[in-house]
C-alpha positions in Angstrom: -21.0 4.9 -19.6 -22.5 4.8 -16.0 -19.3 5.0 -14.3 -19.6 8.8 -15.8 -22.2 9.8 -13.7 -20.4 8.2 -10.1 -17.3 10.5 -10.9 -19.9 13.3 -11.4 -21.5 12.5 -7.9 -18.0 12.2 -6.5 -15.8 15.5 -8.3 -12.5 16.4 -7.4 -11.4 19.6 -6.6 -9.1 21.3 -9.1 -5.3 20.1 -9.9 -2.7 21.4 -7.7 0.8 22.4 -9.1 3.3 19.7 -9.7 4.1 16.9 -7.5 6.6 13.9 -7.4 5.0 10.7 -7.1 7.7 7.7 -6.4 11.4 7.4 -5.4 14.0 7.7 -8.3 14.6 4.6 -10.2 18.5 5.7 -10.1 20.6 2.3 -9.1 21.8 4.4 -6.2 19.1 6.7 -5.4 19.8 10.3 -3.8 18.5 11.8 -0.4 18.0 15.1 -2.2 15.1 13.6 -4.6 12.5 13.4 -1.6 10.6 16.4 -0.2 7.5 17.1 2.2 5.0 19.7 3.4 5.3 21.2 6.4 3.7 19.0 8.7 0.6 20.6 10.3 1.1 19.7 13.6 -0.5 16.2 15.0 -0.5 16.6 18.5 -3.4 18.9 18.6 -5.3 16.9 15.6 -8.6 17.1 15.5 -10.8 14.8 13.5 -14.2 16.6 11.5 -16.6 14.2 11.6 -20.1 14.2 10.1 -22.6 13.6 13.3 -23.4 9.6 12.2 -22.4 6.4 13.3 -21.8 3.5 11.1 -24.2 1.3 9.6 -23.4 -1.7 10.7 -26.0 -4.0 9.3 -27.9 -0.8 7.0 -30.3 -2.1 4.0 -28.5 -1.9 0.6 -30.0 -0.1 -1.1 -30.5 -2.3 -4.6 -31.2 -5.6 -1.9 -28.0 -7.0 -1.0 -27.5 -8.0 2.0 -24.5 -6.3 4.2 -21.5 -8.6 4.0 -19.9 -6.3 6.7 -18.9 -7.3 10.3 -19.1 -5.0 13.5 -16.1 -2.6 14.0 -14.1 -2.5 17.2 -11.9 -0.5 18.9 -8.3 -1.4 17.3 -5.2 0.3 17.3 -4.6 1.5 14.0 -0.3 2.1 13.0 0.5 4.7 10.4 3.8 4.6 9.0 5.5 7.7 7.2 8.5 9.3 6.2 10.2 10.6 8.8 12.6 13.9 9.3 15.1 14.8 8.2 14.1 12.4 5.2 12.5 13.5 1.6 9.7 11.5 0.4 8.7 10.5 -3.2 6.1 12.6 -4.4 6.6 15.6 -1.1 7.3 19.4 -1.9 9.2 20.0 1.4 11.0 18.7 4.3 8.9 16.0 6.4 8.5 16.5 10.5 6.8 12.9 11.6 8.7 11.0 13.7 8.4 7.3 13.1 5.0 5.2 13.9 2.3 7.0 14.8 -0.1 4.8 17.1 -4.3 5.8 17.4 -7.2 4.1 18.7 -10.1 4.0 16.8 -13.3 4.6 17.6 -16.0 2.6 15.9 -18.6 4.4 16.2 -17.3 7.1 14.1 -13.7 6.1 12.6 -12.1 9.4 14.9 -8.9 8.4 15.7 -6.9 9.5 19.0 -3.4 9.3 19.1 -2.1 7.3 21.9 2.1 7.2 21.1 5.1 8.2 18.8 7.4 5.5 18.2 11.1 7.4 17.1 11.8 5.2 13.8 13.8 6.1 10.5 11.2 6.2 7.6 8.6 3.2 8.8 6.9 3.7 5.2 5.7 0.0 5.4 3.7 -2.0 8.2 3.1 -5.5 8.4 0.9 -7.0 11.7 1.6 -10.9 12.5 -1.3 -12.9 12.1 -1.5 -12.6 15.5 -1.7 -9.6 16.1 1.2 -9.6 19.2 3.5 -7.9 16.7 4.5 -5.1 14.2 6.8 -5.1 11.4 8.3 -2.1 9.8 10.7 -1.3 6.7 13.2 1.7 7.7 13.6 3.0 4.1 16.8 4.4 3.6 19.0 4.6 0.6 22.8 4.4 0.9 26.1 6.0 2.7 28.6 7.7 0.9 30.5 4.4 0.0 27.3 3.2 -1.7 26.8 0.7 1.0 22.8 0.0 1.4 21.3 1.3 4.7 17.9 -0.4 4.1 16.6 -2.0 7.0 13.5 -4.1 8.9 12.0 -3.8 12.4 10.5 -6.3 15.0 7.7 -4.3 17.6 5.3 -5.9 20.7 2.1 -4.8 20.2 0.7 -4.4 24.1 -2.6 -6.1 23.7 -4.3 -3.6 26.1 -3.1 -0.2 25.1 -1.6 -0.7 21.5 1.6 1.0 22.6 4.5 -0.4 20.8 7.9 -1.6 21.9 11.2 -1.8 19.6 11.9 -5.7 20.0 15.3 -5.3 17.3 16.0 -4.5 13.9 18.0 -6.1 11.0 19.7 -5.0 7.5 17.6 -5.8 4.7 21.1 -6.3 2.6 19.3 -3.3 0.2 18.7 0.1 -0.7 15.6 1.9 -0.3 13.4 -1.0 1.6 9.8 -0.2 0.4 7.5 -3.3 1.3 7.3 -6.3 3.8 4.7 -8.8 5.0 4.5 -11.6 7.0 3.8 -15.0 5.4 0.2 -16.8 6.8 1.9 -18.9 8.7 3.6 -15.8 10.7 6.6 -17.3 10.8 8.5 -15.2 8.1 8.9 -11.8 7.3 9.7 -10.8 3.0 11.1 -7.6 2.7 11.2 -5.6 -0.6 14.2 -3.7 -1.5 13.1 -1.3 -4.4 17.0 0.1 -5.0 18.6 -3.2 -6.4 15.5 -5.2 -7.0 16.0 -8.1 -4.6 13.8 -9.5 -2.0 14.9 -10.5 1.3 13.8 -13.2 3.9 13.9 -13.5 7.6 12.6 -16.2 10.3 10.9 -14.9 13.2 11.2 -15.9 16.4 9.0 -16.5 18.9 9.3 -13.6 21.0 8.5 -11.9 18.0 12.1 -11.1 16.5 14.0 -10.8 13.1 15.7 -14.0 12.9 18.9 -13.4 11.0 18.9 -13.5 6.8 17.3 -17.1 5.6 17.3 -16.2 1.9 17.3 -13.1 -0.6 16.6 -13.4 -4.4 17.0 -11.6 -6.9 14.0 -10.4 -9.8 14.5 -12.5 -12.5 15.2 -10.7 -16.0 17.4 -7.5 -16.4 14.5 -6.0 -14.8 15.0 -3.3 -17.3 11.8 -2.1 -18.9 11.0 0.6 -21.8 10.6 4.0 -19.4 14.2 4.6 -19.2 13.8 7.3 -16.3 11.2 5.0 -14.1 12.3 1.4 -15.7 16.0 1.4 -16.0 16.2 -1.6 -13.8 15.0 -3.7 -11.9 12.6 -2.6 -8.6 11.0 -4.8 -6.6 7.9 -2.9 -4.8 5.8 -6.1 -2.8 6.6 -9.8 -1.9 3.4 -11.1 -1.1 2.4 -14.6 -0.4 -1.3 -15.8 -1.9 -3.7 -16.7 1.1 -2.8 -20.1 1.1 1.2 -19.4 1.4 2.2 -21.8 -0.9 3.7 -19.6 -3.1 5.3 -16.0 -3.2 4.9 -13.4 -5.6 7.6 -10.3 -6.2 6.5 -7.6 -7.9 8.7 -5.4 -10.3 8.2 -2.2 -11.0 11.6 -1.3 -13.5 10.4 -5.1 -15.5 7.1 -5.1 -16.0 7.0 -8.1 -14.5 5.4 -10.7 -11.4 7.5 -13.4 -10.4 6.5 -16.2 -8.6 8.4 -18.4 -6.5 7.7 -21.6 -4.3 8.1 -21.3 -1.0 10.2 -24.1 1.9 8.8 -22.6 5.0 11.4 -25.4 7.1 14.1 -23.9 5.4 12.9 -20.6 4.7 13.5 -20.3 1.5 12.9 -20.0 -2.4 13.1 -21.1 -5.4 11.2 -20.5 -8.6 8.2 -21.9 -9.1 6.9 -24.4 -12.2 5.5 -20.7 -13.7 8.1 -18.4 -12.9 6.7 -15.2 -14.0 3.9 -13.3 -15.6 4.1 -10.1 -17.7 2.0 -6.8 -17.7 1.7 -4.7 -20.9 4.9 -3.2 -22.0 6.0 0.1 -19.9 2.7 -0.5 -17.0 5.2 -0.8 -13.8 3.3 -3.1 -12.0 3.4 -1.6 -8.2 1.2 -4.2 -5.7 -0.3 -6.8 -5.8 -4.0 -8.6 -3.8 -5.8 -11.9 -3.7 -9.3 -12.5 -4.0 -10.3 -14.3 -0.8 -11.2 -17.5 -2.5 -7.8 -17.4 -3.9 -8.7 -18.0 -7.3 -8.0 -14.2 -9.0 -5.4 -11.9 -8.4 -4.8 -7.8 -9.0 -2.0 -5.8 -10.1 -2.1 -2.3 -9.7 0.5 -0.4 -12.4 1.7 2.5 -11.1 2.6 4.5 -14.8 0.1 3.5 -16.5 -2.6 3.8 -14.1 -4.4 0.3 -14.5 -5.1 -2.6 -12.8 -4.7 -6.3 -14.4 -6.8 -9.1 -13.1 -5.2 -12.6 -13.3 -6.5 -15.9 -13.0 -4.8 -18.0 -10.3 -3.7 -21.5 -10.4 -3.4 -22.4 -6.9 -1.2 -25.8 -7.7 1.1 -24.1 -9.9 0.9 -20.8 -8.6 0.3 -19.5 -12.4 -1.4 -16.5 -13.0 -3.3 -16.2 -16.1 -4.4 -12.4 -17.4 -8.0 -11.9 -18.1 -8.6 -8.3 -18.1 -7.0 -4.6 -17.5 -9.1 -2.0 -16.7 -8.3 1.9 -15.8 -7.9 3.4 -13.2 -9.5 6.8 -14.5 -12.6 7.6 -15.7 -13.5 7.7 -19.1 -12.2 10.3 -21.2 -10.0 11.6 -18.3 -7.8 14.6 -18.7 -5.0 12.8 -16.8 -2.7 11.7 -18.9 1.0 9.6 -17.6 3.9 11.7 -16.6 6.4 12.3 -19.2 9.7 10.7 -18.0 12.2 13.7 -17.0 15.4 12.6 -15.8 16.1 15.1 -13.7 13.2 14.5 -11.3 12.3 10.8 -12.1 9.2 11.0 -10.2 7.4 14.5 -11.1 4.0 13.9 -11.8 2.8 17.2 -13.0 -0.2 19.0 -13.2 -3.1 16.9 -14.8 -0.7 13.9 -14.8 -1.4 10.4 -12.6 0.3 7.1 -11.6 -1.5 5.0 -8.8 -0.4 3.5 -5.3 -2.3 1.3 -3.1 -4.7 -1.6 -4.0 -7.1 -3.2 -1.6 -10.3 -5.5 -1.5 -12.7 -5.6 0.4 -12.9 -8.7 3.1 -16.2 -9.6 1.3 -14.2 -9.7 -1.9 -17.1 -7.7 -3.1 -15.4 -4.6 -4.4 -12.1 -3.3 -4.9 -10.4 0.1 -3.9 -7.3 1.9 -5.7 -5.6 5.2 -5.2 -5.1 7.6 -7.8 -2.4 10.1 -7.3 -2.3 13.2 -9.2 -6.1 12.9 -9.6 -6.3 12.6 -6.0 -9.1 9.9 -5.8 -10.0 6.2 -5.0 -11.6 4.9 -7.6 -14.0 2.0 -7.1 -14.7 -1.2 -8.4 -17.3 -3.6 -8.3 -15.9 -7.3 -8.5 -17.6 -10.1 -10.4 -18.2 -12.7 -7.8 -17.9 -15.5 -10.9 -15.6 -14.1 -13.1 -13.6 -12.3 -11.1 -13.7 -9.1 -13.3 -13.9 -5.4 -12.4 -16.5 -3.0 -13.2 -16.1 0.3 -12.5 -18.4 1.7 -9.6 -17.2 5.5 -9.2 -14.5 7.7 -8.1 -14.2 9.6 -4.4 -12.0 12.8 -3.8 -9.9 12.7 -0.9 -10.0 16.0 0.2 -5.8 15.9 0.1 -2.6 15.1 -2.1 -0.7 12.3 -3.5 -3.3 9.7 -1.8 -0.2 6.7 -1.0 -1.1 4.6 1.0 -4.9 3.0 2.4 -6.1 0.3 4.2 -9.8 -1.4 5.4 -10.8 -2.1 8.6 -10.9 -5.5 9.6 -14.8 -5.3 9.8 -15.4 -3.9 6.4 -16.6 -1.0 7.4 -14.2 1.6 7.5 -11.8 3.0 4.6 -8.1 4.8 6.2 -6.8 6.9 3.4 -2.8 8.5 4.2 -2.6 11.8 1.7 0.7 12.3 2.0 1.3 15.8 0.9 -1.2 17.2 2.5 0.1 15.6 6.3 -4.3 14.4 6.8 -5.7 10.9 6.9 -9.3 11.1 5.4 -11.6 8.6 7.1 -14.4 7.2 4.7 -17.1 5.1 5.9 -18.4 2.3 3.2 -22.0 1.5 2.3 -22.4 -2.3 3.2 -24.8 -2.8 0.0 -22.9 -0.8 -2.6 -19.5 -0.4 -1.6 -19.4 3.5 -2.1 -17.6 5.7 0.0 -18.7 8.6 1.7 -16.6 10.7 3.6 -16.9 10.7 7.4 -13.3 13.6 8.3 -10.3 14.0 7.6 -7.3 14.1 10.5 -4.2 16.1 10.9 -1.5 13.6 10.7 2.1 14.0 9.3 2.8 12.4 6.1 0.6 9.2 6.4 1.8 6.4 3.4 1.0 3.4 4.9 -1.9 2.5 7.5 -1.9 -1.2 9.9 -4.6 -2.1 12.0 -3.7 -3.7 15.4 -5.7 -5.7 18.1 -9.1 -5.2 19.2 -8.0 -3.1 22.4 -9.5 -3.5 26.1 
């Protein structure tokens, strides 16, 4: 098939030895499962970049026209796992800090570190539509009673410089807080807590704040699925709302399973909507979830079975109706899933994958997903009347255990965190063809999640 030769073009260097892809699925999961690399030392970073500057408005080359807007200089947040922490899928002990806060340059995608915000374990950012403030998960497990020590944090976003500033944090009544986001609106916050599978909402205020607890759910089902290591109950990994905001949508890794709920944004909260849920195939563990701008398709990225389901969206109803699955490996791949091990839930071994991060382009032209064990994004080309995917090639990312990834708010730059090897790689994208080519890669310890800020002055 085609997509053949666009892995060729983009290889991967060989398989490193093992590596542990996710938290353990235990009901009350143990420090001692997470582990880092040495971090390799941030403050005197350096960023390799090939002499170029992006194409803003460049020719595609098969006609299209660039759907790509002009970058700016924007703060850019990455969150990680911070000391003396272990993180899913790390081989030793981590040394970052908390938030890590850069300016980017758009003319080349260098970033320059401007601040170190101390934080327990901010392994998931969330900017208000606003852009005024930040939102953080601290993801921690539990004490020695069992009690949940998961939490969720308010920042001000300084409009000039970027810097941040701790506005307060709350519990997020869970264990192991993995996701959050803010609703459209910007008046809500949706925490994930992956531990016990529940999802938790919060007011803000405006000054910014976590408003006190409005509502938390639980993931409807057991939430048990048939990988007994990785699915022995329910985890929920995103709560996201569809562009509108009508409706939210929890996704659970331990039941295969998306649920959807309406939401009472007066009263801040939720109950299930006229759909409730939607299944993926049997033992996939759906991981996140993305909209299609014009709100009509949605994609599920499985973590364990390394595909991604495309769902047609009822925006009335909020039903999601499956229409295709695709994978996220190349045909014929040597990868294979990780057998389950119960003594380290989350190995993925040598020439084993699970996947990580979705994200589509603000064109809703082409979709990117991150393949961990492979250690690629692989890249798909998005019907624009169908809503389908076709594949559209692979890139290495020069590190391991690719976690988390985010676009620039232009569309013209690609932020790749390789957690286990403590580097962001920095990828400029084609504005005709969507393909990737790598622009440097920056010293930064253990990046998993990346958040773009303001335009700064």
């Amino acid at each position: 098939m085609a997509h053949n030769n666009d892995f060729r073009e983009h290889a991967v260097m060989p398989f490193k030895p093992p590596f542990v892809t996710d938290r353990a699925t235990h009901a009350t999961p143990r420090p001692a499962r997470r582990t880092f690399l040495k971090t390799l030392g941030l403050a005197s970073a350096a960023l390799t970049l090939v002499p170029r500057a992006w194409a803003q408005a460049s020719p595609s080359t098969h006609g299209t026209p660039s759907t790509h807007g002009t970058p700016a200089t924007r703060a850019v947040y990455i969150g990680t796992y911070t000391a003396p922490h272990t993180a899913p899928g790390g081989t030793e002990t981590s040394t970052a800090k908390g938030i890590y806060v850069f300016k980017m340059n758009p003319d080349n995608g260098h970033l320059s570190q401007i601040q170190v915000l101390d934080t327990d374990s901010p392994s998931f950012l969330a900017v208000a539509p606003s852009e005024r403030f930040l939102y953080s998960v601290n993801e921690l497990g539990t004490d020695d009673s069992g009690a949940p020590l998961g939490r969720v944090s308010a920042y001000r976003i300084d409009q000039t410089t970027g810097r941040l500033t701790l506005l307060n944090t709350r519990p997020a009544h869970g264990a192991w807080t993995c996701h959050c986001s803010v609703h459209p609106s910007g008046n809500h916050l949706f925490a994930a807590n992956y531990g016990n599978g529940t999802i938790s909402v919060y007011p803000l205020l405006e000054n910014g704040e976590v408003g006190e607890l409005s509502d938390q759910v639980t993931l409807t089902g057991n939430g048990a699925g048939p990988d007994g290591v990785r699915q022995e109950g329910a985890h929920a990994h995103m709560m996201v709302a569809n562009p509108g905001g009508q409706h939210m949508y929890g996704i659970d890794l331990g039941g295969d399973r998306i649920t959807t709920w309406q939401f009472d944004a007066s009263a801040g909260t939720l109950t299930p909507g006229p759909v409730p849920f939607a299944n993926v195939a049997s033992g996939s563990g759906p991981r996140h979830m993305v909209f299609h701008p014009n709100d009509t398709q949605a994609y599920v990225i499985n973590e364990l079975s390394s595909t991604i389901d495309v769902f047609d969206v009822q925006p009335e109803r909020g039903a999601l109706i499956w229409k295709q699955s695709i994978s996220t490996l190349p045909e014929n791949t040597p990868f294979v899933r990780p057998a389950a091990n119960p003594e380290n839930p989350g190995e993925v071994p040598s020439g084993t994958n699970t996947t990580a991060e979705i994200r589509i382009h603000p064109s809703g032209r082409w979709l990117y997903a991150t393949n961990r064990g492979m250690n690629t994004i692989a890249l798909y080309t998005v019907d624009q009347t169908t809503g389908t995917l076709r594949h559209n090639g692979w890139s290495d990312t020069k590190g391991e255990i690719p976690r988390g990834m985010n676009l620039d708010p232009s569309g013209n730059i690609l932020y790749v965190g390789n957690q286990n090897s403590n580097s962001i790689a920095v990828f400029h994208i084609d504005s005709g063809t969507g393909k990737l080519s790598l622009s440097g890669v920056q010293e930064s310890p253990v990046p998993v999640d990346v958040a773009f800020g303001p335009v700064l002055g």
